[in-house]
N, C-alpha and C positions, 0 to 999 in steps of 0.2 A: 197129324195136323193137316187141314188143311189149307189149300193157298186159295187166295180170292184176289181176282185181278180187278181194277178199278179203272174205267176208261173214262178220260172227260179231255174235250177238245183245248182246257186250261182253267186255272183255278184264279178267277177274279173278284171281284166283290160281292158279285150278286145273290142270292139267296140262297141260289141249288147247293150254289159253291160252298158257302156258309155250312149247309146242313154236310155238305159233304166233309166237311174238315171236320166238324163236330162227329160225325159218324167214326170217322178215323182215329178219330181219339178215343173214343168209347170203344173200339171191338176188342174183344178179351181174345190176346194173343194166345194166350197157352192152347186156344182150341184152333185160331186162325192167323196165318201169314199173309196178311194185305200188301197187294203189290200196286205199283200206282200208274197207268200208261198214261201221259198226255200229251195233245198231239203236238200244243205248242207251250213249251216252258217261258217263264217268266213274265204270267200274269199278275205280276204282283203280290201273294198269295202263298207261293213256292214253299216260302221259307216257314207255312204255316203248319205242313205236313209234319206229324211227326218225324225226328228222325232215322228213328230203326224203320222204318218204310221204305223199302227199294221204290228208287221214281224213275221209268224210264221215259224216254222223249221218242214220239212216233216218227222218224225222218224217213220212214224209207219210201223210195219212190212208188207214187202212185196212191200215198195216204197223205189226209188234208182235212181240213176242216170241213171242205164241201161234204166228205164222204159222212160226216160225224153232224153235217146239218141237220139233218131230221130231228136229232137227238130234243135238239135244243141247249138246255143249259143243262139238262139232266144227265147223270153218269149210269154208267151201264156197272153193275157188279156183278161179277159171276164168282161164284166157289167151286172147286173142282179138288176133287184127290188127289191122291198119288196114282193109283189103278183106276181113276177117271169112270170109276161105273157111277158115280152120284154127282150129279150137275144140280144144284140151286142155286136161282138167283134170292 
């Protein structure tokens, strides 16, 4: 199986968010373990994630929304294995 980590600076009302929560609902777990990082919890939204989704919260010093500006509203998703030789996003 594997894991795909899902980064988004928080999950608010807006659209990206929208599709994001809808994606999360749809991935067939038997083949992938969606993880969820966001940088700042409780945009409202939270409690939209499935719950078998591990959510961690980004505090550690020196990570910020600044760093996650670029992005925009878009979420980064990467999948990775277990022996990490295949990366797609």
């Amino acid at each position: 199986m594997k894991k795909m980590l899902c980064i988004l600076p928080q999950v608010t009302g807006g659209g990206a968010e929208r599709f994001f929560l809808t994606f999360l609902q749809q991935v067939d777990c038997s083949k992938y373990e969606p993880i969820v990082a966001l940088v700042c919890k409780g945009g409202g939204f939270d409690s939209e994630i499935p719950s078998h989704i591990k959510i961690y919260e980004m505090t550690a010093e020196g990570i910020s929304t600044q760093i996650l500006a670029p992005l925009g509203p878009a979420s980064l998703c990467l999948s990775f294995s277990k022996d990490n030789t295949s990366n797609q996003a």
